[in-house]
DRENVORO-142610 format. One record per residue: x, y, z of N, C-alpha, C in turn; residue number from 1. Coordinates in steps of 0.001 Angstrom, whole numbers. Atoms other than C-alpha are relative to their C-alpha. Layout:
BEGIN
NODE      nx      ny      nz     cax     cay     caz      cx      cy      cz   n
NODE       X       Y       Z       X       Y       Z       X       Y       Z NUM
...
***
This chain:
BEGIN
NODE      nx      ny      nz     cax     cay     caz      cx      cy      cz   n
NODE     -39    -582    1322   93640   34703   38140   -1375     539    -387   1
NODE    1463    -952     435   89695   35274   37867     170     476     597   2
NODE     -29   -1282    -651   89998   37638   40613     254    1180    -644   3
NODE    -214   -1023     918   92280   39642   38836    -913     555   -1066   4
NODE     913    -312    1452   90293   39349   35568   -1158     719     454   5
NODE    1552   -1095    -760   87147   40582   37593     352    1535      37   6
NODE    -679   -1320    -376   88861   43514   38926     381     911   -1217   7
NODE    -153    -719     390   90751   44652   36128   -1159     409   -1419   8
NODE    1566    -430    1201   87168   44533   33309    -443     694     934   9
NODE     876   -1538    -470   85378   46705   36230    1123     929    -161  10
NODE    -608   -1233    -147   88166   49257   36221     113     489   -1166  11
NODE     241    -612     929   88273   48922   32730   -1250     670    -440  12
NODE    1402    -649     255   84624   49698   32378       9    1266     732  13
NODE    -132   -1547    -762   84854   52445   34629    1006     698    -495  14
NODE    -569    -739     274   87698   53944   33113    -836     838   -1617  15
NODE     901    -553    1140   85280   53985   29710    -710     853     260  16
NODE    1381   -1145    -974   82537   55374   31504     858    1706     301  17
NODE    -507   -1026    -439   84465   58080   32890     873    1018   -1247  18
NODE    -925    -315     862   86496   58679   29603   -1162     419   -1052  19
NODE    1250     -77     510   82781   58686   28065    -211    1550     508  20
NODE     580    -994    -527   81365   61274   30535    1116    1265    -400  21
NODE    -763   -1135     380   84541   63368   29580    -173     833    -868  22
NODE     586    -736    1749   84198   63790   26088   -1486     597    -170  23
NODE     880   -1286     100   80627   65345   26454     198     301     848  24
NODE    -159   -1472    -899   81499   67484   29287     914     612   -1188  25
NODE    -955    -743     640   84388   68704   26873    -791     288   -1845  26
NODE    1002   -1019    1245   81676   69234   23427    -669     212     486  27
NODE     882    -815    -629   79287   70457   25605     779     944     525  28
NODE    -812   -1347    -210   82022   73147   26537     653     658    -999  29
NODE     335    -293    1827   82957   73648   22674   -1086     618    -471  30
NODE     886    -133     875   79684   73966   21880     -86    1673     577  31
NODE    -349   -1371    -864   79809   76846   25219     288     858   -1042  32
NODE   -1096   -1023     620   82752   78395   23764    -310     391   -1387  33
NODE     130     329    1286   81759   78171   19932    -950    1052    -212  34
NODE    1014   -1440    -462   78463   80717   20825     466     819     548  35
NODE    -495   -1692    -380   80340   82864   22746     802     593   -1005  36
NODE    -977      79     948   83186   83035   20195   -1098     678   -1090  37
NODE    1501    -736     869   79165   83770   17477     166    1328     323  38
NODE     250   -1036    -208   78471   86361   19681     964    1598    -395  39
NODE   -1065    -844     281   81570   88475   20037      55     377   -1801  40
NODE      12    -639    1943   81510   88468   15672   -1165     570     -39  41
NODE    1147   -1223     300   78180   89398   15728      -5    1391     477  42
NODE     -99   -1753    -901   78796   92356   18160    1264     691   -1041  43
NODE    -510    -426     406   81912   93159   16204    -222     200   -1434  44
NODE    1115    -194    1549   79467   92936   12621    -512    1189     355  45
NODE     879   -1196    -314   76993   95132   14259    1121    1431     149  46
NODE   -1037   -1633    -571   80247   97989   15129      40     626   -1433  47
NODE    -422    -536     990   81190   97954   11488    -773      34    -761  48
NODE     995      83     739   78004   97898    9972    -440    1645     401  49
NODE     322   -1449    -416   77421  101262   12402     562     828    -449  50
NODE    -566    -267     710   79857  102458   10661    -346     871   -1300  51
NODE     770     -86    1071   78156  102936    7468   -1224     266      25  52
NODE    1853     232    -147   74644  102740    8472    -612    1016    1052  53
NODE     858    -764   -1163   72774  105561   10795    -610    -442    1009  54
NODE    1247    1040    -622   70165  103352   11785     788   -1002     816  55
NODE    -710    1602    -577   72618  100384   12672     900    1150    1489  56
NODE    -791   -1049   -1174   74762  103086   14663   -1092     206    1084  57
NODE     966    -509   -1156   71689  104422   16705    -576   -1170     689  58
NODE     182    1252    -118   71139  100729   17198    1064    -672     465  59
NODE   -1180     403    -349   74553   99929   18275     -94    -682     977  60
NODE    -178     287   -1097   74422   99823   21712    -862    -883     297  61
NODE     697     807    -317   71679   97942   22293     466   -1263    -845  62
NODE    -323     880     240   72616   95343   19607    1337    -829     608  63
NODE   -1578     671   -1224   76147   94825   21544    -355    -840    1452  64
NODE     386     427   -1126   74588   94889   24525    -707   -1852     136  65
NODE     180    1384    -205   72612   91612   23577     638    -971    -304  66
NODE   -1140     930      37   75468   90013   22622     387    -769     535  67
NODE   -1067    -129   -1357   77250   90612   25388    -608    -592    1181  68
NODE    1172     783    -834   74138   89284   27684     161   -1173     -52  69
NODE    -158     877    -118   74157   86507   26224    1035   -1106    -215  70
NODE   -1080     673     -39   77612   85625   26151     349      53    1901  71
NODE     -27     -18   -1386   77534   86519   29833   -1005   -1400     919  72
NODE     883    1181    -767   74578   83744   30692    1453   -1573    -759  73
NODE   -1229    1304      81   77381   81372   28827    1116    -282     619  74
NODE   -1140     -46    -894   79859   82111   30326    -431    -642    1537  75
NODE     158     863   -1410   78550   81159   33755   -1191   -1168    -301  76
NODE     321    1616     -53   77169   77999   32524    1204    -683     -16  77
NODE   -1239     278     -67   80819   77511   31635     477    -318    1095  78
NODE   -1123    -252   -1435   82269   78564   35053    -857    -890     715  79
NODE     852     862   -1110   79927   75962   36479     274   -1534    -351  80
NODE    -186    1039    -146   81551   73256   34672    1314    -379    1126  81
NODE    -665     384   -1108   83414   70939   37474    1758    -113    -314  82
NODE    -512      77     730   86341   70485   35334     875    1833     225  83
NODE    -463   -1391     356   87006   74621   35332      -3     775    1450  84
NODE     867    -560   -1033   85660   75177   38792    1664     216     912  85
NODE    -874    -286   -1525   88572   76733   41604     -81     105    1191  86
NODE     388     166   -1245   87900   75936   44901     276    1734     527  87
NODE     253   -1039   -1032   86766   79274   46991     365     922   -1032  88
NODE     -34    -432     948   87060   81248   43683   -1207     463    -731  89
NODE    1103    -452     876   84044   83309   42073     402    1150    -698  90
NODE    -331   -1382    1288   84122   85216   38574   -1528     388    -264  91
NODE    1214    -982    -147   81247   87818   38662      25     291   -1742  92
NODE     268    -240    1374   80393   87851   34408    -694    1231     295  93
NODE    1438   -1213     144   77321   90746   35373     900    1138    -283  94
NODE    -174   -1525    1321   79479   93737   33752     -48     925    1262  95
***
């Protein structure tokens, strides 16, 4: 009967642990998604602001562009969690 009891407190501890390490891999991929999700509004602010604005228009592209950069470096921090990863599978973000 202690045997058992041994056995099943490590598996329970390890199932914590592991149920631990989950939950921040999964808000540390929220937090990912949550900035890229920023970006995209800001790029779609900056369109309709060009809109109206000369300056913001002649400014467009480049403001998109850094958006879009740096929703691209998130993105493959993303695709690098283990969790998301497809064996023999690569997604090229560089545009």
């Amino acid at each position: 009967m202690a045997i058992a009891f041994a056995f099943v407190t490590k598996e329970s501890r390890s199932q914590r642990a592991q149920a631990n390490e989950t939950t921040v891999s999964a808000l540390a991929q929220k937090t990912l998604s949550q900035q890229i999700l920023e970006n995209s509004f800001n790029a779609r602010v900056s369109a309709i602001y060009a809109l109206y604005d000369s300056s913001a228009f002649q400014n467009l592209d480049i403001a998109v562009n850094q958006e879009f950069d740096q929703s691209r470096v998130l993105l493959n921090q993303l695709s690098q969690t283990a969790a998301l990863i497809i064996p023999n599978w690569k997604i090229n973000w560089s545009g």
